[in-house]
N, C-alpha and C positions, 0 to 999 in steps of 0.2 A: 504494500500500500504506500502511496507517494504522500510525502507531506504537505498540510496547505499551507498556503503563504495568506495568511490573511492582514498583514502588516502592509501599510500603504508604499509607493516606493519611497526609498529616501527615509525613512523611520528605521528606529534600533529597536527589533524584539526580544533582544536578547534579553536574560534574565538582569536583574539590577545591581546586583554583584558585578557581573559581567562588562555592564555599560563602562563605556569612557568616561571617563567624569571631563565636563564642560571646564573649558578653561577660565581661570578667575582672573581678571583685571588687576594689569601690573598699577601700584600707584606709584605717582608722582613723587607722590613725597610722605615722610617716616610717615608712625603713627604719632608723632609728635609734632607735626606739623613745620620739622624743616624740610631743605630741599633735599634731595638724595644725592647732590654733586658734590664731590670735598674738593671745591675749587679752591679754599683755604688751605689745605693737604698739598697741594698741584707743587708748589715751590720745595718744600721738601721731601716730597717723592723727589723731585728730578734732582735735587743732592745727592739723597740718597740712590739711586740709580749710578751718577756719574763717579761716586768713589766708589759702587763695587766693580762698574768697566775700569776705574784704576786701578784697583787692586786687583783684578784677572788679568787685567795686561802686566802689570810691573810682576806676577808671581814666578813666569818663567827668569826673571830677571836675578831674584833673589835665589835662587838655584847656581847661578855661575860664583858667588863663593862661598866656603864653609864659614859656620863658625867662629873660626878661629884666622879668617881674613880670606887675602886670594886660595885661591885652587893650588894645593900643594902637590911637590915633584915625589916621585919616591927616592928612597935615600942610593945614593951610590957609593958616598964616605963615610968613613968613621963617625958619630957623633958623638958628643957627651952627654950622659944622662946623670941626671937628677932624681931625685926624690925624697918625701916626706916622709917624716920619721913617726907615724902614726899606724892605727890599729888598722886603721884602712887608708894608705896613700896611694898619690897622688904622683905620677911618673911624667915626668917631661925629658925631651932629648933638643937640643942644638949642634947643629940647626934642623930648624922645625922642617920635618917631610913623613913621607907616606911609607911608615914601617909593615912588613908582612907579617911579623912572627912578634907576639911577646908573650917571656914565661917569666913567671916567678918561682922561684924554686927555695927549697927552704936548707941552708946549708948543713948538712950534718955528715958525720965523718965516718972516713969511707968503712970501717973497723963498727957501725953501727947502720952500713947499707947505702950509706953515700946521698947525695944531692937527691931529693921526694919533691916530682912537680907540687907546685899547689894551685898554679891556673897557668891556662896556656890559649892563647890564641891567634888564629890565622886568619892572613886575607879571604875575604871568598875569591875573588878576581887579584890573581898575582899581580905586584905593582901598583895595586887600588887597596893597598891597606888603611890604618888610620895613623893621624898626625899628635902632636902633645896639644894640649894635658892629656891624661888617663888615667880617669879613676879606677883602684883596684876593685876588680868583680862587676864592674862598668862595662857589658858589651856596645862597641860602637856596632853602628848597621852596617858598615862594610868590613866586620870579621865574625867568625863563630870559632865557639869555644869547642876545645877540644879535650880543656881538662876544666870541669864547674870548678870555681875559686872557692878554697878551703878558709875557713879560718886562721886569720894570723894569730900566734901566740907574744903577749909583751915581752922584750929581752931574748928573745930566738933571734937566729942570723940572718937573713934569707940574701937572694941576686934578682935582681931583675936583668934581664936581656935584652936586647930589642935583635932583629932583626930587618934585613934586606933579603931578595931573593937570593938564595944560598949563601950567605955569610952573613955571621954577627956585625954588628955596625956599633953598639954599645952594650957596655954593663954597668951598673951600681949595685953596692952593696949596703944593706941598710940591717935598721933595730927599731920595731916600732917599739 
């Protein structure tokens, strides 16, 4: 049996749930009776706008140096290194460049097992290591650890090293 159409054309018989609901009238203006434009707003939106196109344009800019000034060389000489005499120091070498390797090692004698890393880390990308300062147990993002940093003991010996790609470039010895 075919169904009748007894709805006129151009009518909805669908059930009432069903129907579209009629669109309601945008107003003009709030329920409060102002305008809905924030032409007052208008000046500092466009501030706001023009420093964050400054600062997406200057961001790549702030990439070309570290921290710690220009884009540093990796080391090819000898340096000197330094260090703080604390429970957690603080490693710097001159001149400043892009060490691959630094361990700490804790000095004890070789009749009790000899020199015990106690943190060790490398470049990820050979020649892209990191520059001074260097907190101890401080991983920079272009090295990973290859030994986690142990706790220093007060009045123990230890070395720090640094490294270049296959040779030592400096040592200190310290006492926190």
């Amino acid at each position: 049996m075919e169904a009748e159409c007894c709805a006129l054309a151009g009518t909805d018989c669908r059930p009432t749930p069903l129907r579209q609901r009629a669109g309601r009238p945008q107003l003009k203006r709030d329920p409060l009776g102002r305008a809905r434009s924030n032409y007052h707003m208008q000046p500092i939106l466009k501030g706001i706008r023009q420093l964050a196109a400054l600062a997406f344009a200057a961001a790549p800019l702030l990439g070309c140096s570290g921290a710690t000034g220009p884009k540093l060389a990796a080391c090819t000489t000898p340096v000197t290194v330094t260090t703080t005499s604390t429970i957690d120091p603080t490693f710097s070498w001159t001149p400043n460049c892009l060490v691959d390797q630094v361990t700490v090692e804790e000095d004890i004698a070789s009749s009790a097992g000899g020199p015990q890393a106690r943190w060790i880390i490398t470049a990820r990308v050979t020649g892209q290591g990191t520059g001074a300062p260097l907190g101890y147990g401080q991983l920079p993002p272009a090295m990973q650890e290859v030994v986690s940093p142990v706790s220093l003991v007060s009045g123990h010996e230890y070395s720090v090293r640094v490294y270049a790609p296959n040779m030592q470039v400096g040592v200190a010895v310290f006492r926190p």
